[in-house]
LOLUMTOR-726267 format. One record per residue: residue in one letter; x, y, z of N, C-alpha, C in turn. Coordinates in steps of 0.1 Angstrom, whole numbers, padded with zeros to 4 digits, always signed. Example, Ala and Ser with C-alpha at 12.3 -4.5 7.8 and 13.67 -1.06 7.14 Angstrom:
A+0132-0057+0078+0123-0045+0078+0132-0033+0078/S+0128-0022+0071+0137-0011+0071+0129+0000+0079/
This chain:
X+0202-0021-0628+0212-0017-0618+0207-0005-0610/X+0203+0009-0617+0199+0016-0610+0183+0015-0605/X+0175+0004-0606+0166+0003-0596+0171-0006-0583/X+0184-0014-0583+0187-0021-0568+0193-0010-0566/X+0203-0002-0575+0206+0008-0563+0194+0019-0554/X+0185+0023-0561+0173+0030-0556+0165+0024-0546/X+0169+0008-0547+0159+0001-0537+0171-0001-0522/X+0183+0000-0522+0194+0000-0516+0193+0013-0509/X+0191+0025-0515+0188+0038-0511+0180+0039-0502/X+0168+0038-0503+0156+0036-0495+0155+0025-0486/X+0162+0015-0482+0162+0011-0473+0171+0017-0465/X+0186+0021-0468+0195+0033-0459+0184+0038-0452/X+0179+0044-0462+0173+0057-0456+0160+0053-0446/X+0155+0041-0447+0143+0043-0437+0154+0037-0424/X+0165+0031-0421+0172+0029-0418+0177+0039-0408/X+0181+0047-0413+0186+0061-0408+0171+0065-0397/X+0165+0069-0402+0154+0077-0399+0148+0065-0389/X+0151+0053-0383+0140+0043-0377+0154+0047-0365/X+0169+0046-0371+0181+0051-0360+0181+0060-0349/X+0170+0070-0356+0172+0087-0347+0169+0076-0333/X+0155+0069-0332+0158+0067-0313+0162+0063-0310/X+0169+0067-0298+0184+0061-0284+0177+0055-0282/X+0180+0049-0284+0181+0027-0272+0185+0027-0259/X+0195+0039-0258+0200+0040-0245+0192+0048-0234/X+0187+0058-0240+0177+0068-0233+0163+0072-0235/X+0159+0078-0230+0142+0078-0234+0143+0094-0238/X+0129+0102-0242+0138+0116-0243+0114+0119-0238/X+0112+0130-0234+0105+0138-0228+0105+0150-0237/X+0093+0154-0247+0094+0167-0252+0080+0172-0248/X+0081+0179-0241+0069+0191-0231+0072+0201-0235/X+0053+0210-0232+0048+0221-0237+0039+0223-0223/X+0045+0233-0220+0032+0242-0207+0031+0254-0209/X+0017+0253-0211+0011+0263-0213+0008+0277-0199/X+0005+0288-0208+0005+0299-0194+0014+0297-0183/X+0029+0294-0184+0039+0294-0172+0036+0303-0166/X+0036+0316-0168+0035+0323-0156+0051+0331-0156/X+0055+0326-0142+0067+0331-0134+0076+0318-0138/X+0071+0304-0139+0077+0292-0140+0086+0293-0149/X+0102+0289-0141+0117+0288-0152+0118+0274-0149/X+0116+0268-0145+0120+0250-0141+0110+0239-0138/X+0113+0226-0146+0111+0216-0145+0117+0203-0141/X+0114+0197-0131+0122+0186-0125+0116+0172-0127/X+0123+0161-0132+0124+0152-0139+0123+0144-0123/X+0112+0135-0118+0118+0128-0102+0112+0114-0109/X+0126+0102-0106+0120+0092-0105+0114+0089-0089/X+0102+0083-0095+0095+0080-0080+0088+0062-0079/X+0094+0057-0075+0087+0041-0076+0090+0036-0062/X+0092+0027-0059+0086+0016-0041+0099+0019-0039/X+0111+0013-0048+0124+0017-0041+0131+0026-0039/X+0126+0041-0044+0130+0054-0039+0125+0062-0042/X+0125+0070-0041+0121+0087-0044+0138+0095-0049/X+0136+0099-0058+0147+0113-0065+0143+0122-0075/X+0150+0133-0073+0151+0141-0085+0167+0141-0092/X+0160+0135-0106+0175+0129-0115+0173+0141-0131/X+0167+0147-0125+0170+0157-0138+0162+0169-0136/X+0170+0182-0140+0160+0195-0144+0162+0203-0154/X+0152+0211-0157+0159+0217-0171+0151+0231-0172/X+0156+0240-0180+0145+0252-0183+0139+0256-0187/X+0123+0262-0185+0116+0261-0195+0120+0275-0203/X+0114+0269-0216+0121+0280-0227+0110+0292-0229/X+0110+0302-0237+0102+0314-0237+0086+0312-0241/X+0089+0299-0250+0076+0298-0256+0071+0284-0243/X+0073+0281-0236+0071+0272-0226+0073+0253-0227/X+0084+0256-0238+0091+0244-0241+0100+0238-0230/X+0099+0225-0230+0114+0218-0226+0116+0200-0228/X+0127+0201-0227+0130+0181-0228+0137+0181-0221/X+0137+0166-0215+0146+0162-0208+0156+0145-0216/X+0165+0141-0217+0163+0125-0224+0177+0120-0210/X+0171+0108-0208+0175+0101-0192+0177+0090-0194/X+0187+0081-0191+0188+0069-0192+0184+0059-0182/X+0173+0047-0184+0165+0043-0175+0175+0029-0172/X+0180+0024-0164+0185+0010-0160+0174-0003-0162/X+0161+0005-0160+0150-0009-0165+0134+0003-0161/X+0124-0003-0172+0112+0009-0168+0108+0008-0157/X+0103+0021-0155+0099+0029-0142+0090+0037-0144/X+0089+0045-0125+0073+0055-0126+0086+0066-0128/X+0083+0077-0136+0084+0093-0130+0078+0104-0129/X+0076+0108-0125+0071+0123-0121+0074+0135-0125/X+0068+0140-0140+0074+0154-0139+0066+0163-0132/X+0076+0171-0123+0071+0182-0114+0072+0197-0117/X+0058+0200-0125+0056+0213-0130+0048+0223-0120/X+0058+0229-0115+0055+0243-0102+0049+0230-0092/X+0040+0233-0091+0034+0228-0074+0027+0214-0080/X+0027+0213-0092+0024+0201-0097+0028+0188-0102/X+0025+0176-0100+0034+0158-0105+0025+0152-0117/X+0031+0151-0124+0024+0144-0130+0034+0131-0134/X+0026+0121-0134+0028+0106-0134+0033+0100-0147/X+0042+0099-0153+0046+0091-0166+0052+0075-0163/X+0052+0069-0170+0062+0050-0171+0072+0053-0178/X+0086+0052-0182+0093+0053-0196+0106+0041-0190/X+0108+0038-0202+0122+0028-0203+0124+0034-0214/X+0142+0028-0218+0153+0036-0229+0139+0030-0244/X+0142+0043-0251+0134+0041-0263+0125+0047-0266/X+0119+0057-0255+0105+0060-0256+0109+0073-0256/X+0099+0080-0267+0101+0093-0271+0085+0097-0269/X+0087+0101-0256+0073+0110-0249+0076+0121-0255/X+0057+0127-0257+0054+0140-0255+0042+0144-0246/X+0044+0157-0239+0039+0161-0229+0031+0172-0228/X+0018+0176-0226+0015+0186-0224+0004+0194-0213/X+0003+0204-0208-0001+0212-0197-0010+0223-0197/X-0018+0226-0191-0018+0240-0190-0020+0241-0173/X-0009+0256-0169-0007+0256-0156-0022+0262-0150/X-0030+0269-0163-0047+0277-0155-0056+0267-0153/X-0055+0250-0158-0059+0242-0154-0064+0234-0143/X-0072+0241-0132-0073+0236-0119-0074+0222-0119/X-0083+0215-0129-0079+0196-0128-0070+0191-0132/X-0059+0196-0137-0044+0191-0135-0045+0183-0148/X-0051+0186-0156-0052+0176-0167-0039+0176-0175/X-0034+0165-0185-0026+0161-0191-0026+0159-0204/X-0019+0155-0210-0020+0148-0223+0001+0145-0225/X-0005+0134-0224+0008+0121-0228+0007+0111-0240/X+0015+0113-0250+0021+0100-0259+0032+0096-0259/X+0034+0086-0270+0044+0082-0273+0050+0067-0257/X+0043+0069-0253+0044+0055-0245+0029+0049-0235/X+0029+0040-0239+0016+0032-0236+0012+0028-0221/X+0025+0025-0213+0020+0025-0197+0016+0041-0195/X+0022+0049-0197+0021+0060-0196+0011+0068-0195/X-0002+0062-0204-0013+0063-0203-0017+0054-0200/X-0017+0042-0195-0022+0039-0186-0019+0042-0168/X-0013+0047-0162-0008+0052-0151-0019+0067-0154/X-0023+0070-0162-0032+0082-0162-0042+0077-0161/X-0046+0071-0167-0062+0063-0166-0065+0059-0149/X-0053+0055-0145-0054+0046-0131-0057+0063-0126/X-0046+0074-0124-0048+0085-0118-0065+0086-0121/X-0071+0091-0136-0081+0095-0136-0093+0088-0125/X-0089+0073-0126-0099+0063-0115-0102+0072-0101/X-0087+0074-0098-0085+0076-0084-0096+0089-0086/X-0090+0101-0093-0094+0113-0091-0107+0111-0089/X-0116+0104-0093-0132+0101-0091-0134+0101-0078/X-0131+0095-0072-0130+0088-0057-0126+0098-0051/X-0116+0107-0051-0110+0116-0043-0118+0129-0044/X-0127+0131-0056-0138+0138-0055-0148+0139-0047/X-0152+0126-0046-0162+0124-0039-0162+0120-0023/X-0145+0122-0023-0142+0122-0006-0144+0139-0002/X-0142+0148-0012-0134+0160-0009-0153+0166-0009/X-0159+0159-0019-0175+0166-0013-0177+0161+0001/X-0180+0150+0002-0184+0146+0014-0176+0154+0023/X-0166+0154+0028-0154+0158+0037-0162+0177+0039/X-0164+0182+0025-0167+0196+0027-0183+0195+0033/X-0191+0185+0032-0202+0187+0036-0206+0182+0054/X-0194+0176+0056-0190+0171+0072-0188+0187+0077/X-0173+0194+0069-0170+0204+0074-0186+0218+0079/X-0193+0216+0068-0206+0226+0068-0215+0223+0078/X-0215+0210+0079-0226+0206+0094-0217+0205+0108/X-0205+0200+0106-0201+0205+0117-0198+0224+0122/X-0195+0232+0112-0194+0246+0116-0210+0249+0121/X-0219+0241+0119-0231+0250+0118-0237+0242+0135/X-0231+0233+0133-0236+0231+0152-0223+0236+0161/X-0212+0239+0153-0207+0253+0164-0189+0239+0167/X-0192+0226+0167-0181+0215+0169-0186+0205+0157/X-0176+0198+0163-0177+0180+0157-0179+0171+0172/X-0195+0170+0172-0199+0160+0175-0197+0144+0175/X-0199+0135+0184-0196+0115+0180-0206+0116+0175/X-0218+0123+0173-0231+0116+0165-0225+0120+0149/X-0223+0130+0148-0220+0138+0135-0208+0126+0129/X-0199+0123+0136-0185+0118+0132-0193+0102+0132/X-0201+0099+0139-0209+0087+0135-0216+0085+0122/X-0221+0098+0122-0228+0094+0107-0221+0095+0100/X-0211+0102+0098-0206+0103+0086-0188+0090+0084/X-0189+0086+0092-0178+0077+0095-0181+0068+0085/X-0192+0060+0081-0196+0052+0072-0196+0056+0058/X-0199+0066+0056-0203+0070+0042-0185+0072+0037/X-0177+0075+0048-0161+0078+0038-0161+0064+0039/X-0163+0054+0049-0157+0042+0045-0165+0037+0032/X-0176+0036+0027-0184+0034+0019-0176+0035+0005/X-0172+0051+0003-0161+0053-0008-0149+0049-0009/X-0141+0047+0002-0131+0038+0004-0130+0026-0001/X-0144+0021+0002-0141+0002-0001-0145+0003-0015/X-0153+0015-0020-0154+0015-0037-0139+0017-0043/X-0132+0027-0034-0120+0029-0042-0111+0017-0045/X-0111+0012-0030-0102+0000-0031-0107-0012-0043/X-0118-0013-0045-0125-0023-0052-0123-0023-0069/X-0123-0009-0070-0122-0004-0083-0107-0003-0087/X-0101-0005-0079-0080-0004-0077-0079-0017-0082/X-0088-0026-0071-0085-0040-0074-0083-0045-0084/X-0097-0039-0094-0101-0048-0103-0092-0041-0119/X-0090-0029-0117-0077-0017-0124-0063-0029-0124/X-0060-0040-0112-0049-0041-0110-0055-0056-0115/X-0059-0059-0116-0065-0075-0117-0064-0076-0135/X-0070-0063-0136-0065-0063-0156-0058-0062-0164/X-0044-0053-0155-0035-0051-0164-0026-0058-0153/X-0024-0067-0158-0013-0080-0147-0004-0076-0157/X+0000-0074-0168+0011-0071-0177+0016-0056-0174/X+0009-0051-0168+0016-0034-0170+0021-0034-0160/X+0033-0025-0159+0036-0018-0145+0030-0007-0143/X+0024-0003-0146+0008+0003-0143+0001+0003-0132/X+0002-0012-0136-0009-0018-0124+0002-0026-0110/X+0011-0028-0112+0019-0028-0101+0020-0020-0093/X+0019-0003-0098+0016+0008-0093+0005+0013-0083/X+0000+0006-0095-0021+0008-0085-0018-0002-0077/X-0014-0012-0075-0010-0026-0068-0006-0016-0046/X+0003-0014-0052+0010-0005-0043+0002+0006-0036/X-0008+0009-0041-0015+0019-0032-0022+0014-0025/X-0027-0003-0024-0035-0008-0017-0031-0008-0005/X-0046-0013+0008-0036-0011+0022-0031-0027+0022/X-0019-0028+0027-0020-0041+0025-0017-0050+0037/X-0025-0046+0047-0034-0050+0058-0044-0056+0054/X-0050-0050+0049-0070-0052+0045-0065-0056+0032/X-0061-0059+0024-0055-0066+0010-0046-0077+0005/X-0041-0082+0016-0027-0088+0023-0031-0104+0010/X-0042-0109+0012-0039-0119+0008-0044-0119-0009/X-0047-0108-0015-0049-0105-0028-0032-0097-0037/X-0025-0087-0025-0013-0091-0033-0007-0100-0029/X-0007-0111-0021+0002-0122-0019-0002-0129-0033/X-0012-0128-0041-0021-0140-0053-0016-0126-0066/X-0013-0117-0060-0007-0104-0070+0008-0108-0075/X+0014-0109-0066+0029-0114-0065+0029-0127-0076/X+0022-0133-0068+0022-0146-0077+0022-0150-0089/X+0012-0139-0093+0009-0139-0110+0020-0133-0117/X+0027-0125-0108+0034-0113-0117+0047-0113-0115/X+0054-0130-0115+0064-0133-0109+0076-0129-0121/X+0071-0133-0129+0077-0139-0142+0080-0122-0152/X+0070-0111-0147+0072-0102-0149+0085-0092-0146/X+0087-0081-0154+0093-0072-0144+0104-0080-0136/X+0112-0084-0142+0123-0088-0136+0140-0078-0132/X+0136-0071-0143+0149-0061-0135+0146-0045-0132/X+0133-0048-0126+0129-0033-0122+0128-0039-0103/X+0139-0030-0097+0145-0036-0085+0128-0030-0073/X+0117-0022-0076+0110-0020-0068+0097-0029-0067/X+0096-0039-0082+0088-0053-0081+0092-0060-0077/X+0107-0061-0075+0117-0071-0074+0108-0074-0057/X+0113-0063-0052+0114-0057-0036+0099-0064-0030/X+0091-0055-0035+0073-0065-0035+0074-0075-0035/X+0079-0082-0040+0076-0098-0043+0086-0102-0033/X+0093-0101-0029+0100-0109-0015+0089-0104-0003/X+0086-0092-0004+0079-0089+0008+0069-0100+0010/X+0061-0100-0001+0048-0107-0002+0052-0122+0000/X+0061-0130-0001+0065-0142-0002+0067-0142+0009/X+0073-0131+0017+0080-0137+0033+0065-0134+0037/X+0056-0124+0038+0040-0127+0042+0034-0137+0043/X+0035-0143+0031+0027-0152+0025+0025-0166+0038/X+0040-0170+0045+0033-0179+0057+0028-0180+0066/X+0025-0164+0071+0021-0163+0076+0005-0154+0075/X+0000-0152+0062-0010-0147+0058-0025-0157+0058/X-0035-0147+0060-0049-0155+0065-0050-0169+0052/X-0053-0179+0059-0059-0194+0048-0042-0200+0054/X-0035-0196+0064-0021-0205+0059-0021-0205+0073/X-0010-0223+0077-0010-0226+0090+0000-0220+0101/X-0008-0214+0112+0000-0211+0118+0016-0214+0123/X+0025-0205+0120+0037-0215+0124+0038-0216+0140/X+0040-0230+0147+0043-0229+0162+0054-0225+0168/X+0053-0221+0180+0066-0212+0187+0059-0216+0201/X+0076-0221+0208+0071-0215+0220+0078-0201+0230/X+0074-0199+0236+0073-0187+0242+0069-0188+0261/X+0082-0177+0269+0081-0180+0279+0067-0174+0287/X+0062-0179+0296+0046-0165+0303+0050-0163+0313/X+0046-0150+0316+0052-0143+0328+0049-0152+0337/X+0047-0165+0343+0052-0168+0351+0064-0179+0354/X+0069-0177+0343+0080-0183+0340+0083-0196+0334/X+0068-0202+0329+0068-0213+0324+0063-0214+0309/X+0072-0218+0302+0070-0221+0286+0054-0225+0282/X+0052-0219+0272+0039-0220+0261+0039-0219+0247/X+0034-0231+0242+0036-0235+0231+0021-0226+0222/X+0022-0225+0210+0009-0225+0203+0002-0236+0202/X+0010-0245+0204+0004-0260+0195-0007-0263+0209/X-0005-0255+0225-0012-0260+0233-0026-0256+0233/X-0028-0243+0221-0041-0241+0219-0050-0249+0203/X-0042-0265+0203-0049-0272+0191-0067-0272+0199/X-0073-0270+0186-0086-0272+0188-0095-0263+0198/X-0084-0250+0194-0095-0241+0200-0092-0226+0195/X-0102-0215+0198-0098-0204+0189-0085-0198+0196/X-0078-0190+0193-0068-0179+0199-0063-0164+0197/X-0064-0160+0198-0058-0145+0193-0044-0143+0196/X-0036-0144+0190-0024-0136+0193-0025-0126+0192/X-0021-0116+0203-0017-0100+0202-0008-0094+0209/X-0004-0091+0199+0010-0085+0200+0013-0071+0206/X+0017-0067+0218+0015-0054+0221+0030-0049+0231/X+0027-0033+0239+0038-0038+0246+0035-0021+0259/X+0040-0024+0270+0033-0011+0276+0038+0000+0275/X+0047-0001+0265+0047+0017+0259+0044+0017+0246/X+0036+0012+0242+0030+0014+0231+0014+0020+0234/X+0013+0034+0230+0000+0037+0231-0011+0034+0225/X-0009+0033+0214-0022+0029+0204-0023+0013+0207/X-0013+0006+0216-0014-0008+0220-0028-0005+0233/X-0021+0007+0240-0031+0007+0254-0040+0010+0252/X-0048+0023+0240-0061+0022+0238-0073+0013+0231/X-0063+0006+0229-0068-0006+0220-0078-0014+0236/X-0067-0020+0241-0067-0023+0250-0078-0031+0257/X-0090-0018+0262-0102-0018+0268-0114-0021+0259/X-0108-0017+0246-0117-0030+0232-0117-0047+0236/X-0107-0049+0233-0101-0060+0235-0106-0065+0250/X-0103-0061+0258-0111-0068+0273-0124-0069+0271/X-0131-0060+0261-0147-0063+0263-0150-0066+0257/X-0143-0073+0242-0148-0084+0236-0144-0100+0241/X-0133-0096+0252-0133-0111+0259-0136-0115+0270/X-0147-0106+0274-0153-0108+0282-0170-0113+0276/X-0172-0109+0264-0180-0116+0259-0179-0127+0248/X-0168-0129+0243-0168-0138+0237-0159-0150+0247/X-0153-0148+0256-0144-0163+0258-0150-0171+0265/X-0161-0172+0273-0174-0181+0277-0176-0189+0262/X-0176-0185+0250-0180-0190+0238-0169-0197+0230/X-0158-0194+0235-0146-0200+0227-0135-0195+0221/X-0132-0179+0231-0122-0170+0223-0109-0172+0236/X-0096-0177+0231-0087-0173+0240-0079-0163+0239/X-0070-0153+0245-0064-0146+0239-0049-0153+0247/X-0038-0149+0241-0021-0151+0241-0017-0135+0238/X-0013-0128+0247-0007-0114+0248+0006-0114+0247/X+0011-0112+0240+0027-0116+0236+0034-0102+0235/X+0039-0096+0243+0046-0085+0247+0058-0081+0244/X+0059-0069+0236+0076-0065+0228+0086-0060+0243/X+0078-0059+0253+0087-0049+0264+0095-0063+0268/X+0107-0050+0275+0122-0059+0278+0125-0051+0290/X+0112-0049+0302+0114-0044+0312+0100-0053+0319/X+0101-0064+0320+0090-0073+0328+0082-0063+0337/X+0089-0060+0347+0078-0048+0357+0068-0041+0352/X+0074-0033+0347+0065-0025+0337+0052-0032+0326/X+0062-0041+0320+0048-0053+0313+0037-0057+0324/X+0040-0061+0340+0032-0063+0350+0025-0055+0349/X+0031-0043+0354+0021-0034+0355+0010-0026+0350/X+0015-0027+0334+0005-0024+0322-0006-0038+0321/X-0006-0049+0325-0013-0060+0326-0024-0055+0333/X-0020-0053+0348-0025-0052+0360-0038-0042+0362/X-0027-0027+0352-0034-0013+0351-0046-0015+0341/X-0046-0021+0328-0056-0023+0318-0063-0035+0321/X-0064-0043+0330-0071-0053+0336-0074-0064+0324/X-0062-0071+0320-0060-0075+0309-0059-0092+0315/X-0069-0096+0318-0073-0115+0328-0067-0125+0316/X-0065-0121+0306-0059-0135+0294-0042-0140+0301/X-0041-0148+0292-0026-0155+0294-0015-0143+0286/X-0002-0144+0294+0005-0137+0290+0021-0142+0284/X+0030-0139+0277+0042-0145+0272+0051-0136+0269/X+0065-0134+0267+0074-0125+0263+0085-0128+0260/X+0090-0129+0249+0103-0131+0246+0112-0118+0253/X+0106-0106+0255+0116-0099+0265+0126-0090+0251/X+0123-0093+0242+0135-0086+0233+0129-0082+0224/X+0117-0071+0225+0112-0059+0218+0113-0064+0203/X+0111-0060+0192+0109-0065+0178+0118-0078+0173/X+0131-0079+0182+0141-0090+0177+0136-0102+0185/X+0128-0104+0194+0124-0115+0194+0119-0125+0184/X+0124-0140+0189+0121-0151+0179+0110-0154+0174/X+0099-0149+0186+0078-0150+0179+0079-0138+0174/X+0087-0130+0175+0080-0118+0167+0087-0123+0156/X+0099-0123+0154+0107-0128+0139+0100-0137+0129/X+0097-0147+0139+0088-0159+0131+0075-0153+0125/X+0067-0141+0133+0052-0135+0124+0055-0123+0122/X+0071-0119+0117+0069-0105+0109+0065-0094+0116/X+0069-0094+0128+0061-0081+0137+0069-0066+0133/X+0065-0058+0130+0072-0048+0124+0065-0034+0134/X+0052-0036+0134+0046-0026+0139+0037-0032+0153/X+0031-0025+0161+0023-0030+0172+0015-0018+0170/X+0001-0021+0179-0005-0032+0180-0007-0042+0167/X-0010-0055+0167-0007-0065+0160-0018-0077+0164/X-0021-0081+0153-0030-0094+0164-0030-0103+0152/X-0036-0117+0156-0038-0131+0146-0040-0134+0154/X-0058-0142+0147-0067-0148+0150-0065-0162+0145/X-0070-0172+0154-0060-0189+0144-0072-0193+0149/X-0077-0203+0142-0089-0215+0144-0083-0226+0146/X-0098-0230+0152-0094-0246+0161-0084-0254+0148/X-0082-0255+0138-0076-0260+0130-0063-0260+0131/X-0057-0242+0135-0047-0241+0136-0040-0232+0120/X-0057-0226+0118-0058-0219+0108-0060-0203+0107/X-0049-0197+0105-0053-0180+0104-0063-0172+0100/X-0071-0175+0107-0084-0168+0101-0086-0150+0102/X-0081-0142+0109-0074-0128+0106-0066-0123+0109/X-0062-0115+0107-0048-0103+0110-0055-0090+0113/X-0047-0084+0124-0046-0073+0123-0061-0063+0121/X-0070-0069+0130-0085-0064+0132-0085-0059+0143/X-0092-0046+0147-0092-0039+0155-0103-0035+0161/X-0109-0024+0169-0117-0019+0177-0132-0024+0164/X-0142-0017+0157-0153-0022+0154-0152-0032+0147/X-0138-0033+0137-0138-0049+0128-0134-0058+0138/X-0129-0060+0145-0125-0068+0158-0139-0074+0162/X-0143-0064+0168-0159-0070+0175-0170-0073+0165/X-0169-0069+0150-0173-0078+0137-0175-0088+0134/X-0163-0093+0131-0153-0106+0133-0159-0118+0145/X-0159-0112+0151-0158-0121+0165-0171-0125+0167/X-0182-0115+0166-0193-0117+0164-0201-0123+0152/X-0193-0119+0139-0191-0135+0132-0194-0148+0131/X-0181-0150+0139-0171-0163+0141-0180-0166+0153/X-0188-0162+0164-0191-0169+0173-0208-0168+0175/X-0212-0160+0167-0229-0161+0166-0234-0171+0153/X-0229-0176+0152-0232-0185+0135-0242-0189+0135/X-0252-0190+0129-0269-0194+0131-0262-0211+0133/X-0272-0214+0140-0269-0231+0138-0278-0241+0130/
């Protein structure tokens, strides 16, 4: 009898002791070292569907503090120590600990007790690589340009390539960060910093995988509709048809350019970065549409004259169309136009072959698509 009661004891008791974590809350126990002047720390949730600060607290003499927060479903947060964020995951249950030092110029960390958590560090440490090697470069642009007195187009030529160069590493290495942890929200995170222009149809295949995931965290939720309403209109998928009135008053279909190339672009004559675009655009169609490039200029303005006149003034010889009703029009509703300038490229198929290429990818592309060895 008294060994079931002794074995009855010890179960209580690991019982008790397995009890101490809230189910309901997560709890944060941080150490910063050398504070300084620092009395406060702020607790910000930060994910795709908002930005807040949902808690602060004070730091104690010896440079202690906790915070414990009740999560609706896991998330990113941010603790914000003095001028600094650092990146944590938590949902109810997780008993993080945190630590700092503020004389630390690389912002280094040290996180347990939750496993995305360190992973959202790992992804930061990725980045920090990359962002090093923008911040040399960038300083060594700055040194040759002080030393010829400006910033030269030769200088900004050379060096134009080499940031893109690290760029496409970064992005590539994000990719493949987000390609591996399809299970973490982690990597939903890294997901998120992509441009998703130039990425568009890798998180549409992102979404896809990660459907089943993450169901009551409302800022994957958010993502995955975006990417779905994308998705029919994103490059490999068939253009949807619309017709659309042309300034001279007679309807135009898409379907009237079956079996040939087209550019849709979307612009409008108070849009600036539409007008400088502009004179790109004329002089790749003036070299490419002898070869098989049409364009369709489909215009957000709801002041015809003025569209005339921006036609006229930018010497813009393509076909023109307008629904006349600035972003609420029906062709723009149907391709998601949110921003301008805007463009899609469709093949004789009637197949989206790009989005949203511009001044040297533009004339890339096209040069591409219409020099093809034979």
């Amino acid at each position: 009898m008294k060994t079931r009661l002794t074995l009855y004891t010890l179960i209580l008791l690991s019982l008790t002791i397995f009890s101490c974590t809230d189910k309901n809350a997560f709890t944060i126990s941080g150490t910063v070292t050398n504070p300084g002047s620092l009395k406060k720390i702020f607790l910000v949730e930060a994910d795709s569907a908002g930005i807040k600060v949902v808690d602060s607290t004070q730091l104690s003499e010896n440079g202690k503090f906790e915070f414990k927060h009740s999560a609706p479903y896991e998330n990113l947060y941010k603790i914000r120590v003095g001028g600094s964020v650092f990146d944590i995951i938590a949902k109810n249950g997780d008993a993080i600990t945190f630590s700092t030092d503020i004389n630390d110029i690389s912002k280094a960390y040290t996180v347990t007790g939750s496993e995305e958590s360190e992973k959202i560090k790992d992804f930061n440490k990725l980045n920090n690589v990359y962002s090093d090697k923008m911040s040399k470069l960038y300083n060594d642009y700055q040194a040759k340009a002080q030393a010829l007195g400006k910033e030269t187009d030769s200088l900004i030529n050379a060096y134009r390539p080499q940031f893109q160069v690290i760029m496409d590493e970064q992005s590539a290495a994000t990719l493949k960060y987000v390609n591996d942890n399809k299970n973490s929200l982690a990597g939903f995170y890294a997901a998120t910093s992509l441009d998703p222009d130039k990425y568009e149809q890798q998180l549409i295949a992102y979404a896809d995988a990660i459907k089943d995931n993450f169901k009551d965290n409302l800022g994957v939720q958010q993502f995955e509709k975006q990417m779905a309403a994308a998705k029919p209109i994103s490059i490999g998928q068939h253009a949807p048809d619309f017709t659309i009135i042309g300034i001279d008053d007679k309807p135009i279909k898409l379907s009237d350019y079956k079996g040939k190339y087209v550019m849709l672009d979307f612009w409008a004559s108070w849009c600036m970065p539409c007008r400088q675009e502009n004179p790109n655009v004329v002089k790749q169609y003036a070299i490419y549409h002898a070869k098989g490039l049409n364009i369709l200029g489909i215009s957000l303005d709801q002041d015809k004259t003025k569209w005339q006149q921006a036609i006229t003034a930018d010497n813009l010889s393509w076909t023109h169309a307008s629904d006349l009703k600035n972003f609420e029009g029906p062709t723009e509703v149907l391709y998601h136009i949110q921003a301008i300038p805007s463009n899609f490229i469709i093949d004789p198929n009637g197949i989206i072959v790009a989005k949203n290429v511009r001044g040297a990818d533009l004339e890339q592309f096209l040069n591409k698509t219409f020099n093809k060895p034979q």
